[in-house]
N, C-alpha and C positions, 0 to 999 in steps of 0.2 A: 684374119686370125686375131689383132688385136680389138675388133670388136667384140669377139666372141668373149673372148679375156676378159673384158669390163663387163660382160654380161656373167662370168659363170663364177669369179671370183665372189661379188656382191652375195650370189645365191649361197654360197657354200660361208660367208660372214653373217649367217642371220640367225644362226645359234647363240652369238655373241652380243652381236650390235643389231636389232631389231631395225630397217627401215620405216617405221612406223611410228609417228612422234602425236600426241595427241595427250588430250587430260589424262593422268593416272589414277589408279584405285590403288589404293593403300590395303594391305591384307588385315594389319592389326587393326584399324579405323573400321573395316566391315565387320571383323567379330565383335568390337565392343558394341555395336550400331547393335548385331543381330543380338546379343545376349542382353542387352535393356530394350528393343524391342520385339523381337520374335514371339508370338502368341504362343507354340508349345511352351517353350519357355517361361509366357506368365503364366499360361494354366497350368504346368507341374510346379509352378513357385504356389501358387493358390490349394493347390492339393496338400503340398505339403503344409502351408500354413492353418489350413483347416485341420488338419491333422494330430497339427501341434494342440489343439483346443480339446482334442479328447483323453489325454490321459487325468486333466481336471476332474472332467464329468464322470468317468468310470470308477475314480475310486472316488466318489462323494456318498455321502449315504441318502439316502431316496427322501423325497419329500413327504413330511410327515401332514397325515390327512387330520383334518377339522370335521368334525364331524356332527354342527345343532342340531338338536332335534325336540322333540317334545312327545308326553304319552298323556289321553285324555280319555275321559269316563262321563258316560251319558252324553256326551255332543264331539261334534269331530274337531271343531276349532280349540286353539291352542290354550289351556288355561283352563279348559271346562275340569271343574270340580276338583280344582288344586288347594290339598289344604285340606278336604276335603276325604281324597277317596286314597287310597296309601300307594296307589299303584299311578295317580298324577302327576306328573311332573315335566319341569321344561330344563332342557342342559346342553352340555356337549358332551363331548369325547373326541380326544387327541390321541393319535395311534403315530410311532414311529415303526417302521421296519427295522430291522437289524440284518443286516448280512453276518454271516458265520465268521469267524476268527480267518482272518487272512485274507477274505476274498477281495475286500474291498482295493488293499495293496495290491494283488495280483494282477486286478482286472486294470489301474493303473500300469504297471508295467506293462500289459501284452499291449497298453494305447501306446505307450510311451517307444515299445518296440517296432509297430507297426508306422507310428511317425516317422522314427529313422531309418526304415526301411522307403516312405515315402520322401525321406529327402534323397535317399541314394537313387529313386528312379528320377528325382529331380536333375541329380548331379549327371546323370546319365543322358538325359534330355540335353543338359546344356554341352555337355560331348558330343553328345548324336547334333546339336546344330550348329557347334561349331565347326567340326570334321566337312558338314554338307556343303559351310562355304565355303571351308576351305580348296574342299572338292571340285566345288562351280568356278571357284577364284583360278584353279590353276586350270580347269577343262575351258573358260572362257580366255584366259592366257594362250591357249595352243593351239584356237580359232587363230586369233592375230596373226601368233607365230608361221600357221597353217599357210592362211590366205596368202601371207607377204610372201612366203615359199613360193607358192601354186604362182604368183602374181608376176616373180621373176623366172620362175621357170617356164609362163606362157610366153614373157618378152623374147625367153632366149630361143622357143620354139619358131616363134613369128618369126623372128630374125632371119634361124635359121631355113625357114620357107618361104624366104623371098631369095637368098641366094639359090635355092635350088631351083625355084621358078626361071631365076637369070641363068642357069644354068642350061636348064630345057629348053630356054627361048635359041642359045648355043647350037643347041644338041648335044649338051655334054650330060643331060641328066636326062631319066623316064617320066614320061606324064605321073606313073604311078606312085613313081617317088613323091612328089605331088602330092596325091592323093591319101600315102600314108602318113606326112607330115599333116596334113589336116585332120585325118582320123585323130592323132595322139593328142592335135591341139582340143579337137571336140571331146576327148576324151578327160581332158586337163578343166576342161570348162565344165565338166558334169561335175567332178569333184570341188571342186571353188562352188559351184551353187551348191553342193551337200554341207561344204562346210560353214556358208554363209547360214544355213540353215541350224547348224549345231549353235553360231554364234548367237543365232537368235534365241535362241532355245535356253543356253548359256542366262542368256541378258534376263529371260524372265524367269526362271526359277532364279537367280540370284534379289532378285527386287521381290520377289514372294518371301524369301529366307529371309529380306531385312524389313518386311511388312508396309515395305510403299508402295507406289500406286503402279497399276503396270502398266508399262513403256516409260517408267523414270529412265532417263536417260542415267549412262553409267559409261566411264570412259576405258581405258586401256590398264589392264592388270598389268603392277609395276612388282616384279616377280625377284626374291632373292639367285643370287648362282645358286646353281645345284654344288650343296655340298654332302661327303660320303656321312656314313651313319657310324659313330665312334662306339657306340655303347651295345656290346654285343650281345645275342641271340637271349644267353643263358640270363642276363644282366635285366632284358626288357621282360624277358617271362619274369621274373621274377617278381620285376617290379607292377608289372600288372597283377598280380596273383593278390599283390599287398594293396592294390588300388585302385583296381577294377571295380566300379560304381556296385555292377551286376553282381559279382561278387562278394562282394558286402553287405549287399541287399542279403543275398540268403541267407548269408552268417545272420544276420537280424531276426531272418525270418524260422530259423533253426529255434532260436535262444526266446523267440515267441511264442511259438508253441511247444518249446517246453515250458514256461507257463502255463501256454494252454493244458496243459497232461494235467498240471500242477491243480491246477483252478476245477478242470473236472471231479477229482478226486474230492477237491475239497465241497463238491455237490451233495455228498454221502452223506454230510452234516447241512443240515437244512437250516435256512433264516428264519427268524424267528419274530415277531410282530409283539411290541408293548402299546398299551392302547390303556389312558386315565382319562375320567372323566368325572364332573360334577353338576350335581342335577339340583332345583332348588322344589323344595315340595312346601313350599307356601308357608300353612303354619305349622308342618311339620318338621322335626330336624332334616338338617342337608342331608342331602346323600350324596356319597362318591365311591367311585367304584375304580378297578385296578386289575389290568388281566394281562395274560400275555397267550400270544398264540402260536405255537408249535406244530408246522408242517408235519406228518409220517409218512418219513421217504419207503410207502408199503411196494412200493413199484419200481422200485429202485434196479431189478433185474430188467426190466423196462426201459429206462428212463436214463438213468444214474448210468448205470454200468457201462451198456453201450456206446452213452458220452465217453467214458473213458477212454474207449478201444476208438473210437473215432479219433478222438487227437491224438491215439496213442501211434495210429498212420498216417495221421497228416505231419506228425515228425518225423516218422521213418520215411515218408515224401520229401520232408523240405530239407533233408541229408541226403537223399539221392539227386535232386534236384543240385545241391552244393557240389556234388561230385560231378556231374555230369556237366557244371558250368565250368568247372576247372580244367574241365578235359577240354571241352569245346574251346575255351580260349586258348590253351596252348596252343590246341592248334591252329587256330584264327593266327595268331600271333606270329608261330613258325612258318604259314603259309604268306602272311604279309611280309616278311623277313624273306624268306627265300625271294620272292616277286620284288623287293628293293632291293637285294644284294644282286640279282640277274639281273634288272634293269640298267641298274648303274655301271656293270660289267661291260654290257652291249654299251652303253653312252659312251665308255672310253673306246670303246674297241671303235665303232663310228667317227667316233671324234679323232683319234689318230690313224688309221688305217686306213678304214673304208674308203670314208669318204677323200682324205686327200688321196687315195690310190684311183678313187672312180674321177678326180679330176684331171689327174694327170693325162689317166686313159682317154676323154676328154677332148681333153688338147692337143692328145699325141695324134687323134683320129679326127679334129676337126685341118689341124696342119695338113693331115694326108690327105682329106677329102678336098683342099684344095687345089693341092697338085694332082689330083685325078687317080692317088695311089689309093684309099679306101674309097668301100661304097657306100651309098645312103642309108642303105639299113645300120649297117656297122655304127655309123655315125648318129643316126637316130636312137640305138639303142642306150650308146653311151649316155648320149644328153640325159634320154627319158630317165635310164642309172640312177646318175646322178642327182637327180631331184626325187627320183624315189627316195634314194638312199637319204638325202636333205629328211624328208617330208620321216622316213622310221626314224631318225634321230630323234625331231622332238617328238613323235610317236613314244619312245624307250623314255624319253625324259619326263612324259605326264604319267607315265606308267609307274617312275621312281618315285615321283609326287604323293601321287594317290597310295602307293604303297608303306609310304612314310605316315600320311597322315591316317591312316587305320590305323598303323601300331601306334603312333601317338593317341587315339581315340581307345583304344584296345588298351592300354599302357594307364591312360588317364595322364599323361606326362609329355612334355615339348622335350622331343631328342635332337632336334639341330635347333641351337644356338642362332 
């Protein structure tokens, strides 16, 4: 009885005091790692910086053309009969384009919209990669926690399969009693190789997220207590709504193409092209010459118009699109809220009930099966109980985790302190 005691106590103390001592990983040290190295991360910093470089270019006025050239009479080479015939001469011409009144401003703006739209999918990037480690940081956490579970709950099965073996050697026990404590232990050993496989798994997407080499060695996640969630339901919608990367992006992307409506319309008035030039006609006086050239928007029900009505539904797009991201978060949000609030509900209810109620039963049926009052299955079940029940603990607890950190991701905001 008292070895069982030292064996079943340790198991049901590993939500607290981890047996497992080894190098730790820091959670804040791995986001800072991943947000100056992670390659999404510098290729949406590089999208957005490029980005930044276009509201310059679009409202500049277009480069104005140079245009030498020469006109000759009686030979083809430059200068024949200059001076000479009145229609000779060698020169240029300089032509500027002009954009219409306003567009040049506008077409700035929709760059300058569209930039800050490409910083919100940056700022979103760097959410979506910190939320991954944090994800990897706590599902790599509850291998450990896992294994050391499965590790003492194989010891107390062995255990308990050598007294029953000494028991049959008696005849106080069945062969197959036997036979079923071994099943549960080959049973306990397929799950420790699944989970040594998740840990594996764990170890290399977390080294891909911080962009080292894989199989960088990485030590034991050194995990805060789980603590409850202060800031309620109506409080996180909220503040997601105000700071949601996604959702700002469309607010951008609304307020852009209404420019765009803006900028088509103002198509209806055409650019217009000044073009001066000076020609030297040898010994005859200069000539210089002065024109400007005016598009006719004759196709305008073609051309023009139809532009209008195009952006005039890509804004009626990028306002349903706005509506339809505000829906979808809410719910994202209520459904990660609801999956933290239950998780954390079960953690207590495990942590004071369950589990000290499956130890007692435990102990009350390992006493009895000594004195020959209970029988082996009774006693087997309990054991197995209770390492289940160990093993949904921290089950419920990465479940509280990861639901935390969507709303934080969701949220764009750190809710536990």
């Amino acid at each position: 009885m008292y070895l069982f005691s030292k064996l079943l106590v340790p198991l049901l103390l590993t939500a607290v005091v981890p047996s497992f001592a080894q190098n730790t990983l820091s959670l804040e040290q791995l986001i800072t790692e991943a947000l100056n190295s992670n390659p999404e991360i510098l290729a949406a910093q590089k999208r957005y910086e490029a980005a930044r470089q276009r509201p310059n270019q679009e409202s500049s006025l277009p480069d104005p053309t140079f245009s030498p050239g020469y006109a000759s009479n009686g030979a083809p080479w430059p200068g024949a009969r200059l001076g000479i015939e009145p229609t000779s001469n060698i020169g240029f011409m300089v032509s500027q384009q002009i954009p219409g009144p306003g567009k040049r401003r506008l077409r700035g703006e929709i760059a300058a919209k569209e930039a800050d739209a490409e910083f919100q999918l940056y700022e979103a990037v760097r959410l979506s990669v910190t939320a991954r480690v944090e994800q990897v940081f706590h599902r790599l956490h509850h291998t450990f926690i896992a294994l050391d579970v499965m590790s003492r709950g194989k010891a107390l099965l062995t255990t308990f399969l050598r007294i029953s073996e000494s028991r049959y050697s008696t005849g106080k026990a069945m062969q197959a009693d036997i036979f079923r404590a071994q099943t549960q232990l080959s049973l306990l050993q397929t799950k420790i190789l699944r989970m040594q496989q998740d840990q594996r798994a764990a170890q290399a997407e977390l080294n891909s997220l911080l962009n080292r080499r894989p199989g960088s060695p990485l030590g034991v996640p050194l995990r805060d207590p789980v603590q409850p969630l202060t800031t309620t339901l109506e409080e996180i919608v909220e503040i997601a709504l105000a700071r949601s990367p996604t959702i700002r992006r469309d607010e951008q992307m609304i307020q852009k193409n209404e420019l765009s409506v803006n900028l088509a319309r103002k198509q209806l008035r055409p650019d217009y092209t000044i073009a001066a030039g000076y020609f030297n006609m040898g010994r005859m006086p200069d000539m210089f010459q002065f024109r400007v050239d005016i598009p006719l928007p004759i196709y305008s029900g073609r051309k023009q118009i139809p532009a209008i009505h195009e952006q005039t539904h890509r804004l009626s797009e990028s306002r349903r699109n706005y509506e339809a991201a505000r829906q979808d978060l809410q719910f994202r949000v209520r459904e990660a809220y609801a999956q933290a609030e239950t998780s954390f509900q079960l953690l207590t209810l495990y942590q004071d009930t369950i589990i000290p109620q499956a130890q007692l039963t435990a102990d009350s049926s390992l006493a009895s099966y000594q004195t020959g009052a209970a029988d082996f299955l009774s006693v087997l079940t309990n054991l197995s109980s209770t390492i289940d029940y160990e093993e949904r603990y921290h089950e419920e607890m990465l479940s509280y985790w990861l639901a935390v950190i969507k709303l934080e991701e969701l949220s764009g905001s750190q809710l536990l302190k």
